[in-house]
TORMARTOR-661492 format. One record per residue: residue in three letters; x, y, z of N, C-alpha, C in turn. Coordinates in pm, 1 decimal. Layout:
! residues N
aa: ALA | n_px: X | n_py: Y | n_pz: Z | ca_px: X | ca_py: Y | ca_pz: Z | c_px: X | c_py: Y | c_pz: Z
...
***
This chain:
! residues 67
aa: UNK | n_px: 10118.4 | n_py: -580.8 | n_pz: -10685.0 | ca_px: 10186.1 | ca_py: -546.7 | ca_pz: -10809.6 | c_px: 10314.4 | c_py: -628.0 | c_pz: -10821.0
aa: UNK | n_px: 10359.4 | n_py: -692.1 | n_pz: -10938.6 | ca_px: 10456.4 | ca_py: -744.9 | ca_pz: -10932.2 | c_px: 10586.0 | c_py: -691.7 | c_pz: -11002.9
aa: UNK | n_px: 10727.3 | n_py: -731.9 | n_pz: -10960.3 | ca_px: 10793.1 | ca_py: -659.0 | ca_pz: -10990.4 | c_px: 10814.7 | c_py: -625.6 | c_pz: -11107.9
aa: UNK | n_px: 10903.9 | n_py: -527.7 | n_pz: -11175.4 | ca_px: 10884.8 | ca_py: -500.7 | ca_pz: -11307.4 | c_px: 11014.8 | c_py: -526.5 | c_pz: -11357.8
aa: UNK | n_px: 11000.2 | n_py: -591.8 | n_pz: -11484.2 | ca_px: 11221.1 | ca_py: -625.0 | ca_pz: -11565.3 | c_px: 11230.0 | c_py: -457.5 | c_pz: -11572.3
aa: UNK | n_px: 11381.5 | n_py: -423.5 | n_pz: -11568.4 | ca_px: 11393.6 | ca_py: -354.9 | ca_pz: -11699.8 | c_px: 11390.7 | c_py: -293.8 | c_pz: -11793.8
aa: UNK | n_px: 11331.9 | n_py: -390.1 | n_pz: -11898.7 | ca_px: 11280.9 | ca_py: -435.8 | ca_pz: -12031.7 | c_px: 11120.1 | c_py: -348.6 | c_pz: -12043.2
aa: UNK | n_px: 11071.8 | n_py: -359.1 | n_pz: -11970.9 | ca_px: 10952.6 | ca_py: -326.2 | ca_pz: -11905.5 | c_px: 10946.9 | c_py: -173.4 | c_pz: -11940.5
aa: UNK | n_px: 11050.6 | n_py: -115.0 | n_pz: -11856.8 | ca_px: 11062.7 | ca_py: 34.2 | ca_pz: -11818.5 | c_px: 11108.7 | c_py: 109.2 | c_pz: -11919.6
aa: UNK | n_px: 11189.9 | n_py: -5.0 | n_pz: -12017.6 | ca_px: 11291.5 | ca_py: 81.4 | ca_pz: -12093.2 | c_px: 11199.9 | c_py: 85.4 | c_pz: -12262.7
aa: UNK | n_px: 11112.5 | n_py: -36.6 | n_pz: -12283.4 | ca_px: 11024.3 | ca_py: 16.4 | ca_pz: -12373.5 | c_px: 10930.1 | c_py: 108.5 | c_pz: -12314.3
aa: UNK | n_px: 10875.0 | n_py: 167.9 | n_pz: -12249.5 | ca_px: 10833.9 | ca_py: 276.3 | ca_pz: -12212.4 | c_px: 10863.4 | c_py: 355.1 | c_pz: -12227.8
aa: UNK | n_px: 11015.6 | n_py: 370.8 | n_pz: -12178.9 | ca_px: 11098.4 | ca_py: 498.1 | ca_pz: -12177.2 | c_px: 11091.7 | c_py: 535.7 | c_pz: -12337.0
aa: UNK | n_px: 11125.8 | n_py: 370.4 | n_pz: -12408.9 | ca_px: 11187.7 | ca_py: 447.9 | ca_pz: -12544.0 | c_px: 11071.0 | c_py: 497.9 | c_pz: -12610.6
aa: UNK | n_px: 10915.0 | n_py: 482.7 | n_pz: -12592.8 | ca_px: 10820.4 | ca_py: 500.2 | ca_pz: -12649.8 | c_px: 10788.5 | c_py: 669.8 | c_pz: -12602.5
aa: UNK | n_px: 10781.1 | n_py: 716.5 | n_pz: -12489.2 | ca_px: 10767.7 | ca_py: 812.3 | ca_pz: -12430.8 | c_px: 10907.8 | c_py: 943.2 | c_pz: -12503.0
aa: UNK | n_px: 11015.8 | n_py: 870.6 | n_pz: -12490.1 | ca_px: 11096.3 | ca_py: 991.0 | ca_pz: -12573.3 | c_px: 11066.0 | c_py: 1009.5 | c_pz: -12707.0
aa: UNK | n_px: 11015.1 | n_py: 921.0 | n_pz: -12796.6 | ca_px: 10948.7 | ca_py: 915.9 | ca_pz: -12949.1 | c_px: 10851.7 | c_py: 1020.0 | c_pz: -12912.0
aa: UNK | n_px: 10755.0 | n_py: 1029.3 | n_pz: -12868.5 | ca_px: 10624.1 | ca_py: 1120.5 | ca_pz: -12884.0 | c_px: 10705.6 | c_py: 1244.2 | c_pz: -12815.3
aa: UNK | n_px: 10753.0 | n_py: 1234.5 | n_pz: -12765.5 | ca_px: 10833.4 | ca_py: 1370.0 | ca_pz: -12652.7 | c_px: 10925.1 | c_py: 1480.4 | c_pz: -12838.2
aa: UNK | n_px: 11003.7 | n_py: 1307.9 | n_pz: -12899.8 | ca_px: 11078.6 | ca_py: 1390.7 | ca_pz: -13007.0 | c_px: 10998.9 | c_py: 1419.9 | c_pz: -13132.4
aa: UNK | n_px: 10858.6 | n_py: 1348.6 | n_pz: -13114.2 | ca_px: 10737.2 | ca_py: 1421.8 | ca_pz: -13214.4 | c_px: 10671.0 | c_py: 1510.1 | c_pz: -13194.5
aa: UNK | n_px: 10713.1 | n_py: 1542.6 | n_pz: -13048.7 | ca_px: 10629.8 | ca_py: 1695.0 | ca_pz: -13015.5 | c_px: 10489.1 | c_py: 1659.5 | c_pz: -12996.9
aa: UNK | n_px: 10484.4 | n_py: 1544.2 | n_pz: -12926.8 | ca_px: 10335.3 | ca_py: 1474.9 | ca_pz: -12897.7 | c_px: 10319.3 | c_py: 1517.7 | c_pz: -12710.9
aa: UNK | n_px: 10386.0 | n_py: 1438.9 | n_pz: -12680.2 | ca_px: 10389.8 | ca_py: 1526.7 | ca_pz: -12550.3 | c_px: 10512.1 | c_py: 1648.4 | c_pz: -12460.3
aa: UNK | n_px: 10500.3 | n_py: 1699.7 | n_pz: -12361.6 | ca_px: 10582.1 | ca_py: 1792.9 | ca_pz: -12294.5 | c_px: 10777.5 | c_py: 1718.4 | c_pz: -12235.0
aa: UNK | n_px: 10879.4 | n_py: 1736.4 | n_pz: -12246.0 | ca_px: 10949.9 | ca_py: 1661.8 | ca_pz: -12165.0 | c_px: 10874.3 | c_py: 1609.0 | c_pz: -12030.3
aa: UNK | n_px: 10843.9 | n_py: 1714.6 | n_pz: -11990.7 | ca_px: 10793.3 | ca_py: 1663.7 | ca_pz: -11800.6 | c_px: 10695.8 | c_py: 1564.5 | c_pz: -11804.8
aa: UNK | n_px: 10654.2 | n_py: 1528.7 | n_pz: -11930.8 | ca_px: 10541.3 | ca_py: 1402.4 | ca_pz: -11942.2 | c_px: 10628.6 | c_py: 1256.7 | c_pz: -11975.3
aa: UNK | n_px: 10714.3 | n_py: 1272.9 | n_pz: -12028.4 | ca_px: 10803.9 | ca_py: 1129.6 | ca_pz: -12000.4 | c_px: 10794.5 | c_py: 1068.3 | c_pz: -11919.2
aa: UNK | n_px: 10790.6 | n_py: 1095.7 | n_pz: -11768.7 | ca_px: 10808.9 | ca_py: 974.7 | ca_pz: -11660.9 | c_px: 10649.2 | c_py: 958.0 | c_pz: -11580.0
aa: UNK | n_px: 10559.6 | n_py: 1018.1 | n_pz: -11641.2 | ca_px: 10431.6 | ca_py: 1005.5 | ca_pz: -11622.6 | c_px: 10339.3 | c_py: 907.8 | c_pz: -11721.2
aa: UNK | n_px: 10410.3 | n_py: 899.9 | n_pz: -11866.0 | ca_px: 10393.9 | ca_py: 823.2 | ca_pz: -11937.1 | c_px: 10459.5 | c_py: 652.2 | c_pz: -11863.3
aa: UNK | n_px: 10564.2 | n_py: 656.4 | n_pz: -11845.6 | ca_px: 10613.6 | ca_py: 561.4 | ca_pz: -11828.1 | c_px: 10542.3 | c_py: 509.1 | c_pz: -11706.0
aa: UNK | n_px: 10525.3 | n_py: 572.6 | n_pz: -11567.9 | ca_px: 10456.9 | ca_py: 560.3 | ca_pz: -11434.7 | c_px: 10371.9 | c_py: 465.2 | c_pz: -11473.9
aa: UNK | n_px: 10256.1 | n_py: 552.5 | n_pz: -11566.6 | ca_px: 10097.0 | ca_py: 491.3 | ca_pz: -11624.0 | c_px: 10112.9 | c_py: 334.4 | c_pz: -11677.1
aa: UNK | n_px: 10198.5 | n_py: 319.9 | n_pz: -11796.0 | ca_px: 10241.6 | ca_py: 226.2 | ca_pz: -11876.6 | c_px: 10245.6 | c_py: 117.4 | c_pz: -11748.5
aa: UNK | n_px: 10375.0 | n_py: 135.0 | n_pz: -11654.7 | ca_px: 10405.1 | ca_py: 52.6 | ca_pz: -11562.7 | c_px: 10280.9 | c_py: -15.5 | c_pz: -11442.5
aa: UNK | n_px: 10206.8 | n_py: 121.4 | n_pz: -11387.3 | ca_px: 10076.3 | ca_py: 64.7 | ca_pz: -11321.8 | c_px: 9978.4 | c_py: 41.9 | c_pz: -11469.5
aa: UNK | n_px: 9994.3 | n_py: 0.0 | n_pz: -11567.5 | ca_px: 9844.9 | ca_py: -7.1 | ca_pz: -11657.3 | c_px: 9841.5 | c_py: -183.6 | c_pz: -11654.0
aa: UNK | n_px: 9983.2 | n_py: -217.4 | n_pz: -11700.6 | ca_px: 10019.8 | ca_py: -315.7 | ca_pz: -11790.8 | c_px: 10032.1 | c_py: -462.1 | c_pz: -11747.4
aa: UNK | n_px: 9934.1 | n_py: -561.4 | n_pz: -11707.4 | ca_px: 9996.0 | ca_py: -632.7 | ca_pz: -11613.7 | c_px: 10104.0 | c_py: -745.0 | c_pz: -11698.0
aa: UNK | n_px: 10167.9 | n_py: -715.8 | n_pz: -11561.9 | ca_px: 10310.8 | ca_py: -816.6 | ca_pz: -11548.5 | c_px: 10300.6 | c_py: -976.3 | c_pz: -11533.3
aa: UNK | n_px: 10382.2 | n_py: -1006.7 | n_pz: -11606.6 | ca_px: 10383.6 | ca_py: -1156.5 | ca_pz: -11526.2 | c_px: 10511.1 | c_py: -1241.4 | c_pz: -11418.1
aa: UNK | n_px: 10489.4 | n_py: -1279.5 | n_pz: -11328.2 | ca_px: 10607.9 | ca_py: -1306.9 | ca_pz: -11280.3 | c_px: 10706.8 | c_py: -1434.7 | c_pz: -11287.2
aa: UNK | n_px: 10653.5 | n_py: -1543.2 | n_pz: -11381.4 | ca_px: 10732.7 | ca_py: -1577.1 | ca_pz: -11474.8 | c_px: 10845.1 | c_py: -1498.2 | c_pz: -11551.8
aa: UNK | n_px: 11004.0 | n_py: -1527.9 | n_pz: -11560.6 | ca_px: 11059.8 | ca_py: -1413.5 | ca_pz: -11657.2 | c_px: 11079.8 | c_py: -1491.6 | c_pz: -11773.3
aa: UNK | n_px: 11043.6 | n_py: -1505.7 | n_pz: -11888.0 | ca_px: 11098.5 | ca_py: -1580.6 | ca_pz: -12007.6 | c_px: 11103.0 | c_py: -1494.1 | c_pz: -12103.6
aa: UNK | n_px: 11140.2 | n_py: -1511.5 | n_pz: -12186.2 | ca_px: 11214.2 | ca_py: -1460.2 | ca_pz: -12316.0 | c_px: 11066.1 | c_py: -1378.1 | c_pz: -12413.9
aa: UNK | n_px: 10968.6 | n_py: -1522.0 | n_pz: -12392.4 | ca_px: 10900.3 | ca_py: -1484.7 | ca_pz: -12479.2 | c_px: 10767.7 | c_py: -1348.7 | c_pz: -12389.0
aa: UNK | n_px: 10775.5 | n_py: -1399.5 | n_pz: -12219.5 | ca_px: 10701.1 | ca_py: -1328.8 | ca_pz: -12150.1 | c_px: 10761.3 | c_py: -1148.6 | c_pz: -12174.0
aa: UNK | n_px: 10886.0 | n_py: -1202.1 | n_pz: -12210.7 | ca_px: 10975.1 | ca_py: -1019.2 | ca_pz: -12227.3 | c_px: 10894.6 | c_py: -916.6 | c_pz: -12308.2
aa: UNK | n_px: 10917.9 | n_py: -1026.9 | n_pz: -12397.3 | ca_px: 10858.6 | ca_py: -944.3 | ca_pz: -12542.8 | c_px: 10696.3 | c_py: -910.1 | c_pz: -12576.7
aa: UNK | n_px: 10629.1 | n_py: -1033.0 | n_pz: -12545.2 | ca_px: 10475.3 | ca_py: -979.2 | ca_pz: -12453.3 | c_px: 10453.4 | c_py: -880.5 | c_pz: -12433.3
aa: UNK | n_px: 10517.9 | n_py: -887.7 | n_pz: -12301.1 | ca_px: 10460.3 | ca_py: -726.0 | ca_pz: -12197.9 | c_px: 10556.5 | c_py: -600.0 | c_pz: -12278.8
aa: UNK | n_px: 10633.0 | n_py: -674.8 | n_pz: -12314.7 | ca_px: 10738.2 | ca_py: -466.4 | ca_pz: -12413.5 | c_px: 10590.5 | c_py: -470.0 | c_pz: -12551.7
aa: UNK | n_px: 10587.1 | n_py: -511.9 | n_pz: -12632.9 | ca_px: 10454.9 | ca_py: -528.6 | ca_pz: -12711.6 | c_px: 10354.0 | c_py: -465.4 | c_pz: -12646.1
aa: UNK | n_px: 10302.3 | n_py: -501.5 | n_pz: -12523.3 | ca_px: 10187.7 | ca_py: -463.1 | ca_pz: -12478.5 | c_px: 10195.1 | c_py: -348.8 | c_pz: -12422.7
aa: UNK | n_px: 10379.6 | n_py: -302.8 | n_pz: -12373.2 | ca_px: 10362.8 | ca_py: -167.8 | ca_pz: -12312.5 | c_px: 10370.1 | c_py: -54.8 | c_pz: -12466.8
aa: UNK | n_px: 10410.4 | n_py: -67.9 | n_pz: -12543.3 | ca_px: 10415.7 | ca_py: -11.6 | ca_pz: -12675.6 | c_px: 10292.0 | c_py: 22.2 | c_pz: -12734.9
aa: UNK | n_px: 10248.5 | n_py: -85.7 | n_pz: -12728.9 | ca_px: 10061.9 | ca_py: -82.3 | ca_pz: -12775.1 | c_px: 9974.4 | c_py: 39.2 | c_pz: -12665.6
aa: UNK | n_px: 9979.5 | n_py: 15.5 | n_pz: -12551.4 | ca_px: 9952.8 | ca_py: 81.3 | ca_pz: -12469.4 | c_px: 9981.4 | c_py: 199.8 | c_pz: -12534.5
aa: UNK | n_px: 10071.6 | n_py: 246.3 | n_pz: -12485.6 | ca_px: 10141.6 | ca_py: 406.4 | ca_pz: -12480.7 | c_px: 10104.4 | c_py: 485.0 | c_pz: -12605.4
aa: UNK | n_px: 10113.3 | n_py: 400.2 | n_pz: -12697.5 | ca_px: 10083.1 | ca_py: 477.6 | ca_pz: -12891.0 | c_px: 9965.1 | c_py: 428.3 | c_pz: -12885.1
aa: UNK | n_px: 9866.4 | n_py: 368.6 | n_pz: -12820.1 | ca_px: 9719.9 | ca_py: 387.6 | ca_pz: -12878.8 | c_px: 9672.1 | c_py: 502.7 | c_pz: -12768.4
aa: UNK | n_px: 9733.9 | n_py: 497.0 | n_pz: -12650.7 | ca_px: 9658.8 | ca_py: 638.3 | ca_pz: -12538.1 | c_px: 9732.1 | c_py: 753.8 | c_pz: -12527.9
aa: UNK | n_px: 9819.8 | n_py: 792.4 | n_pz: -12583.1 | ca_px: 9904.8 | ca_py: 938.4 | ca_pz: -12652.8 | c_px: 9932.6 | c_py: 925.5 | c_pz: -12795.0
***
């Protein structure tokens, strides 16, 4: 597994408190959302600007098409 930005964690995070403040999932499901997102999504270990926005895209996509 390679390491993760950030950037990575924190679109997760912010996607996971959205459904949390839509009453989509439980608080205690926030960092289980994010966990999943993080092992789902692969990384690249290149860091570039445009690789950032990629994988935050792809963790977003993720999370709102499987909750």
């Amino acid at each position: 597994m390679l390491p993760v930005i950030p950037e990575d964690a924190n679109a997760a995070n912010e996607v996971a408190v959205d459904l949390f403040l839509k009453d989509k999932i439980k608080f205690l499901q926030i960092t289980d959302l994010i966990e999943d997102a993080l092992n789902t999504i692969e990384f690249t270990s290149k860091v570039t600007i445009d690789n950032i926005l990629e994988t935050e895209r792809k963790v977003r996509e993720y999370l709102l098409s499987t909750y």
